[in-house]
C-alpha positions, 0 to 999 in steps of 0.5 A, spaced: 485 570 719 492 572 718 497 569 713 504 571 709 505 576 703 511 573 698 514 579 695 517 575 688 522 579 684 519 578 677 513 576 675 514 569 672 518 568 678 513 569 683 508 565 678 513 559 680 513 560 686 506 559 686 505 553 682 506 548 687 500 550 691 493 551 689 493 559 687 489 564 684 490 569 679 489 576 681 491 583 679 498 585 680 498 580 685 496 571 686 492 568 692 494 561 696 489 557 697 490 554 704 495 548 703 500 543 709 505 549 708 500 556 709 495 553 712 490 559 712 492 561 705 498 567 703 498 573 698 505 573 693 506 579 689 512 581 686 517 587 684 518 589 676 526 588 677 528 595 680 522 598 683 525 603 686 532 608 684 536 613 687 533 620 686 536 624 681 541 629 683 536 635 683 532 633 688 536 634 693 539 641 691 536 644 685 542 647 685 545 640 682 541 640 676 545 643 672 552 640 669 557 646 673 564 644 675 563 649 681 556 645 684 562 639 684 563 635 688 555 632 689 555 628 695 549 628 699 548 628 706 543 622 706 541 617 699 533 616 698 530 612 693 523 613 690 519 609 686 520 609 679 514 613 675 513 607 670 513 602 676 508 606 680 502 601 679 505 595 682 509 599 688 502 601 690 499 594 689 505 591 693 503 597 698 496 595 698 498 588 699 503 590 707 498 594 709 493 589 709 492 588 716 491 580 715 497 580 712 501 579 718 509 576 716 513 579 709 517 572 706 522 576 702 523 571 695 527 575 691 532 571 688 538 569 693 543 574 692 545 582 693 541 586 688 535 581 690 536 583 697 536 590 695 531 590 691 526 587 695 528 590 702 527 598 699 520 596 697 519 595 704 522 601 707 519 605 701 512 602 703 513 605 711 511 598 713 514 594 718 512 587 719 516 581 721 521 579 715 522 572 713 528 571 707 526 565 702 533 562 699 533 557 694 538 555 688 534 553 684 526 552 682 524 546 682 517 545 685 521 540 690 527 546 692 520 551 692 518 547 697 523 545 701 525 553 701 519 555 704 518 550 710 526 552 711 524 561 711 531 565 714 530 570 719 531 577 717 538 578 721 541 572 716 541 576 710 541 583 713 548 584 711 548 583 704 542 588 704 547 593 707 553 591 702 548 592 696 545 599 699 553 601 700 554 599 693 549 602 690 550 609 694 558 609 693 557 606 685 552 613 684 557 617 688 563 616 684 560 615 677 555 622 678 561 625 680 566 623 675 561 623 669 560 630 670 567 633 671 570 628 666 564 630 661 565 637 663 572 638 663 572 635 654 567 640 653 572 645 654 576 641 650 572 642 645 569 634 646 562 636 646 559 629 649 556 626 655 562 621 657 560 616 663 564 613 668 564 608 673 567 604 679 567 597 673 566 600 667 572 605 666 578 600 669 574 594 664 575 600 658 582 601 660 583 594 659 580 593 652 584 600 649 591 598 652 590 591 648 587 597 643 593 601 642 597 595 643 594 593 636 594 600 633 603 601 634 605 593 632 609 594 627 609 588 623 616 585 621 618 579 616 622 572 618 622 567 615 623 559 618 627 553 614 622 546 613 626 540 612 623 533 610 627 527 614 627 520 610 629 514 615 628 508 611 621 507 609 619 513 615 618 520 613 617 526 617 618 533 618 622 538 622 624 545 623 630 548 623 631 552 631 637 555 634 637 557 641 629 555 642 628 560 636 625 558 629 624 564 626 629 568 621 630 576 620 635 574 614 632 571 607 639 571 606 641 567 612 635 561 611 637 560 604 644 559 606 642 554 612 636 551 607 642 549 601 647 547 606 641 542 610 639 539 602 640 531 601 646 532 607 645 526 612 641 527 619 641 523 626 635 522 631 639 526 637 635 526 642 627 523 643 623 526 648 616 523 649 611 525 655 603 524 657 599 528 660 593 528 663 587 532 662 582 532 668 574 534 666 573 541 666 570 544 672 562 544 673 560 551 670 559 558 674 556 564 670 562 567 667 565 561 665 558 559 661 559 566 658 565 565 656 565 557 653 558 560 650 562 566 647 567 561 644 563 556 641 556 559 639 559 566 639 553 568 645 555 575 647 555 574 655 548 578 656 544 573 651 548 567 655 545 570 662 538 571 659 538 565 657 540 561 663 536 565 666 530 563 662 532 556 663 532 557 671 524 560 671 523 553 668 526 549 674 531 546 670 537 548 671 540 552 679 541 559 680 544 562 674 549 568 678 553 563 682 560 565 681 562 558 685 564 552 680 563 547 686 557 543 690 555 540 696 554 533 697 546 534 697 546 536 690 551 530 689 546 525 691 541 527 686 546 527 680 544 520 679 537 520 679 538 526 673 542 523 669 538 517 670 534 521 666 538 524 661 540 517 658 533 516 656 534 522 651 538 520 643 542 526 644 546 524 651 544 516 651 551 514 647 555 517 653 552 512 658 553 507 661 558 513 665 565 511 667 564 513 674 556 513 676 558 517 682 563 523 684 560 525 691 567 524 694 570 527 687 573 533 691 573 537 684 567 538 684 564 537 691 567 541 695 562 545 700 569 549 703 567 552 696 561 553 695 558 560 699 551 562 697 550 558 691 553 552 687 555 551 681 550 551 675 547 544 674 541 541 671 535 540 676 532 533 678 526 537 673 530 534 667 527 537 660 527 533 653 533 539 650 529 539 643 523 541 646 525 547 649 527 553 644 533 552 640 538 557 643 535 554 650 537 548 647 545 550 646 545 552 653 541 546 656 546 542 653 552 546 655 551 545 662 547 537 662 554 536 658 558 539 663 555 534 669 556 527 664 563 530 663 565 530 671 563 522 671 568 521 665 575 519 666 581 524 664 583 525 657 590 522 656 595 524 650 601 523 648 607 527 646 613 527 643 619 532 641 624 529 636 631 533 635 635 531 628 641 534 628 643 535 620 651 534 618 652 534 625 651 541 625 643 544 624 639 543 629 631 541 626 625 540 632 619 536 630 612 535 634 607 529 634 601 529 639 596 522 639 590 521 644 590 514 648 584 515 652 579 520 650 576 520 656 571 525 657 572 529 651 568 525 649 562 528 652 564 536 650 569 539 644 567 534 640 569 540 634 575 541 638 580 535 639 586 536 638 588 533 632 594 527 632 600 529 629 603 521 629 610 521 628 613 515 626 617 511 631 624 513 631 629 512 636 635 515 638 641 514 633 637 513 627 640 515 621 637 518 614 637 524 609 635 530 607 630 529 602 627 536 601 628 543 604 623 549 603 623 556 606 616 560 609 615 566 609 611 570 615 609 576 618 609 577 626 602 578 628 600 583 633 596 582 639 588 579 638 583 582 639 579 581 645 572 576 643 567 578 648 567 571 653 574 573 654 572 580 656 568 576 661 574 572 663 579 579 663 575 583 668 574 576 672 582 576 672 583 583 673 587 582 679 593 580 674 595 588 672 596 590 678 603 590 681 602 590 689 602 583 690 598 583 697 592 587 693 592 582 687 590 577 692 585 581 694 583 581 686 584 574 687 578 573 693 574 578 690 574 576 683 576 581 679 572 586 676 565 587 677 561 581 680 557 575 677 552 578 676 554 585 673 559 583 669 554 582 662 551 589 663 558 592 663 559 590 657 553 592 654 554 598 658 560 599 654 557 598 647 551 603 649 555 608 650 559 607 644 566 606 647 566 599 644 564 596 637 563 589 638 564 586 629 564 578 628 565 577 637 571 582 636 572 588 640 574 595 639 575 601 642 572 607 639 576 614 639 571 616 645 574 610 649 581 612 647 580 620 649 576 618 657 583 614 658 587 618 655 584 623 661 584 619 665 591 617 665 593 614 671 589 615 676 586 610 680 579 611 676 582 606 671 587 601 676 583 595 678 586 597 684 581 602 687 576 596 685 580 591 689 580 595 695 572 597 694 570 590 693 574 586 699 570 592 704 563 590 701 565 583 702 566 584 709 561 589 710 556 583 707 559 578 713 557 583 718 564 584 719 565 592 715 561 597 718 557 601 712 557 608 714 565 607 714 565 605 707 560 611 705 565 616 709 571 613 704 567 614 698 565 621 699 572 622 700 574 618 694 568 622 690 572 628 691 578 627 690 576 625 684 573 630 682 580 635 685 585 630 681 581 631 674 581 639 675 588 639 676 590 635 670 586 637 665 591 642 662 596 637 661 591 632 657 594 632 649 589 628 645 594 629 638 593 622 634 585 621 636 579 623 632 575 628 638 573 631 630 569 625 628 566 623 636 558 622 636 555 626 642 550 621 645 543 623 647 542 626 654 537 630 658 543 635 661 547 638 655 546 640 648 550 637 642 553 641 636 549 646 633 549 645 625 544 652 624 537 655 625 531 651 627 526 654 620 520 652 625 522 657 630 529 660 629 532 656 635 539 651 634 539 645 630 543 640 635 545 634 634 541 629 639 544 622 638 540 618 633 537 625 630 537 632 629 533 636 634 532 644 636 534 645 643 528 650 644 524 644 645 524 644 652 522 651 653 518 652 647 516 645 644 519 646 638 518 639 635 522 640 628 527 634 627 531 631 621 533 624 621 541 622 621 538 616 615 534 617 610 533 611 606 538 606 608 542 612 607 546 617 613 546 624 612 553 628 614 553 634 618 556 639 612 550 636 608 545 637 615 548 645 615 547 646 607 539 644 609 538 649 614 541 654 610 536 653 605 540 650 600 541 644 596 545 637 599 551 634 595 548 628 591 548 624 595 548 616 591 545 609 593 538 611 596 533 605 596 526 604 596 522 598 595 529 594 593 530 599 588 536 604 588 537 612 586 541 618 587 538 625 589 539 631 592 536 633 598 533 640 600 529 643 606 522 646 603 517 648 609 519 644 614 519 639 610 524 634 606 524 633 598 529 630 593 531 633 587 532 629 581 538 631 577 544 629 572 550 632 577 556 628 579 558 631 585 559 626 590 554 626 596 
């Protein structure tokens, strides 16, 4: 008897998998029963995620443990993975699972992509088994594309090259940021910054990005203008201009528009020119992961890691296809099944006034069905497996009906609009522009941006020649504004776009190809990555960039560390690596190099890094396991420092000694400062310190440390806390 082992990637996947055959549930594994497709049966079992990780620095030299400038640059000779100790319990009952000698070929069902590829491959090389490997690879979940999958297995040379791209990128991804964390982190902490500073090959480009627009907004000095507004009367026809010259509406002298406003009053005005065009907008084009991100965030103001979460929730159910698909695109094979889903969503409420559909079909619509352009995987699209969107969790729902809509949208003709441009001359001499918009067909705006239509601005008809008056004239006052704040989609869509800072044209296009900054899938955790280490603060789906993000980039300056550039390179090797077409060793030699320049070019530079104008005072060091924080006094449990740790503060002999004592950084919805933090381990009484609230009540208090331990002190005193 002898039968495969299916290696899912998660749990729930590998449970989907599973439900289209009879099965039964074991510990940490499900057995098949005996079907037309494993006729004696399977075992499938499955990762937590990243089962494995890339061992720390340490366990290669100890001397690496220890955060020195001289231990610099850290490059292994060879890179190991080792299991992650939380996970330990599944790898073992994965390893169990291959050493069973009835188990005589791997099917490899990690999602179809370069992180499942490595996910589910170092498994294999970690169990030290080696048995035939075959490679499931679907877009979708549907108990149709499961088992259509699964009669259709790759072999192991088909996706081999995307587990070398993946490991490369893993390995160069470790080098550099290991690398440029510590001399960067170091290098502050002589400058008295005393934090832990994280960077990397993605993040740190995406964050020179987000301070420049930062620095942007803070230098904008805002400068007054003002525009002339004049109501036209023609006959019974009424209408609005505003007074331009030289293109420019806006006026830097008051006095000027008052002049111009008392010439224009009750003087005669002639139609000089009229100008009218349509144009045609076509459907948007089916959704990939960033541009679901990015409408998600524009519309319901998901941030882009929610957006994913979800989508790939809804794809675990079998109703939508793979969600890390950066294609916009598909084959006519899944064109061929847009009738039958549509078919379907026409029979709920929500989508039944959107049929009958203007087109029934777009399989020869080269918009959306272009196999040229669909690579791993097409764009998302609701599966055959069509769900009634109320009965699915709300948020789900939102994004369900983002993606049904999008597809209802493709089978609808253009938007079509009109737009007219009037120049009326007063007195022969000022020149007053005037602009009206009006819809002639909605088209497929009928499906999508309801709320966000173009409103009309109808004109009233008018022609070349006409004559009329001045009726009233008024000036408005304005400020320039500075730049907008970046919204968390659009940060998707900018690192997406990255290819347009880059001024070497031959490079750009390589940015083009690769798709900017980070991929699909990773785009969504760099930004989270960025706000868990407090270089951006995201407020009502703005961002900012703290003074922490400005005093890295600051440091890093123009080295190639901040420039899509070296992610422009990085990129098109991996991608050619992952076509079998780069070699993987190269690509590591030159990511030794790089991983030592950088960290001689940060060396070289520090004596010139001037951080004037930014707070380095006032930056929070994060928790880590390397590096102590800022001492705020002695430790009254065993006389160790106080330092702050983050999210409290804590003695740093606790390593050596256990020593447990801490204080919280909030007490009762209130933060404790650190010149308060200093008073009470020197025995004495906090400031007093008001607004302290316990069970809806509020009251000011004084603290102070007494055997170990916090109490309030009541008092009359006035001084602020």
């Amino acid at each position: 008897m002898s039968f495969p082992l299916i290696i899912a990637e998660k749990p729930d996947q590998g449970l989907t998998l599973c439900s289209v055959f009879p099965f039964v549930k074991r510990q940490g594994y499900i057995e098949i029963r005996p079907n037309d497709i494993f006729p004696e049966g399977a075992y499938c079992t499955w990762a937590v995620g990243h089962l494995a990780q890339l061992v720390q620095p340490e366990s290669y030299n100890p001397a690496w443990k220890q955060w020195k400038l001289e231990t610099l640059p850290i490059i292994p000779e060879k890179f190991r993975y080792e299991v992650s100790k939380t996970k330990y319990k599944q790898f073992h009952t994965v390893k169990k699972l291959l050493k069973d000698a009835r188990v005589t070929e791997i099917i490899h069902a990690g999602d179809a992509g370069r992180e499942g590829e490595l996910i589910i491959r170092n498994i294999i090389h970690l169990s030290g088994i080696k048995k035939p490997l075959k490679r499931l690879w679907i877009s979708s979940l549907t108990p149709q594309s499961i088992k259509e999958g699964f009669r259709n297995l790759l072999h192991d040379e088909d996706t081999s090259s995307l587990y070398h791209e993946a490991y490369a990128r893993a390995c160069a991804d470790w080098l550099v940021g290991m690398n440029a964390s510590r001399v960067y982190s170091l290098l502050l902490k002589q400058k008295g910054i005393n934090d832990v500073f994280s960077v990397g090959r993605v993040q740190t480009p995406t964050l020179a990005l987000i301070v420049k627009r930062e620095l942007e907004i803070e230098n904008f000095k805002p400068e007054p203008f003002w525009e002339v507004t004049a109501l036209f009367q023609f006959d019974d026809k009424q209408y609005e201009g505003k007074w331009v010259k030289n293109g420019e509406s806006r006026l830097k002298d008051p006095a000027m528009a008052e002049r111009i406003a008392a010439f224009c009053r009750q003087k005669p005005a002639k139609v000089a020119a009229l100008k009218k065009e349509r144009k045609e907008f076509q459907p948007p084009l089916l959704f990939n992961l960033s541009s679901l991100q990015a409408a998600a965030n524009q519309a319901i103001k998901f941030p882009p890691k929610k957006t994913l979460d979800l989508v790939q929730s809804l794809y675990q159910k079998g109703i939508v296809s793979y969600p890390r698909s950066d294609s916009n695109y598909v084959t006519k094979g899944e064109a061929e099944t847009f009738p039958d889903i549509l078919q379907k969503l026409q029979t709920y409420p929500e989508y039944a006034p959107f049929f009958p559909l203007p087109h029934p079909s777009i399989i020869n619509n080269k918009r959306f069905v272009n196999e040229k352009k669909v690579s791993d995987h097409y764009a998302i699209i609701p599966t055959e497996q069509v769900v009634n969107p109320e009965n699915l969790p709300n948020d789900e729902r939102k994004i369900y009906d983002m993606i049904v809509r999008r597809l209802i949208a493709a089978h609808y003709g253009n938007a079509v609009y009109h737009y007219t441009t009037v120049k009326t001359l007063v007195d022969g001499r000022a020149e007053f522009i005037s602009k009206g918009t009006q819809m002639e067909k909605e088209g497929w705006r009928k499906v999508i941006f309801a709320n966000e239509k173009e409103k009309d601005r109808i004109l009233p008809e008018v022609k070349q020649g006409d004559k009329g008056i001045v009726k009233d004239v008024k000036i408005k006052e304005g400020k320039t504004q500075p730049p907008k704040r970046y919204t968390e989609g659009q940060l998707i869509t900018l690192m997406k776009t990255a290819g347009k800072f880059i001024e070497d044209e031959a490079l750009e296009k390589v940015m083009a190809d690769v798709e900017g900054l980070g991929t699909e899938a990773t785009r969504a955790g760099v930004i989270t990555l960025l706000k868990e280490r407090k270089y951006i603060e995201v407020k009502k789906n703005q961002v900012y960039a703290t003074d922490k993000a400005k005093v890295l980039i600051r440091a890093v300056g123009g080295k190639i560390l901040a420039s899509p550039e070296m992610t422009a390179k990085w990129e098109q090797r991996l991608r050619e690596i992952g076509k079998g077409q780069a070699s993987p060793a190269g690509f590591m030699e030159q990511s030794k190099k790089l991983s030592a320049k950088i960290v001689h070019d940060a060396v070289q530079s520090a004596n010139e890094w001037d951080f004037s104008g930014l707070k380095v005072d006032e930056i929070k060091r994060v928790k880590s396991k390397y590096t102590l924080g800022k001492k705020m006094g002695k430790c009254p449990k065993c006389g160790g420092d106080i330092v702050d740790k983050g999210n409290f503060y804590g003695c740093s002999a606790y390593q050596k000694s256990g020593c447990t004592f801490t204080l919280p950084k909030v007490i009762l919805g209130k933060k404790i400062s650190q010149a308060n933090v200093k008073k009470l381990l020197a025995g004495e009484e906090t400031n007093l310190i008001k607004g302290f609230k316990k069970n809806e009540k509020a009251f000011d208090a004084k603290l102070k440390l007494e055997q170990e331990k916090l109490r309030f002190i009541f008092g009359k005193e006035k001084t602020e806390g």
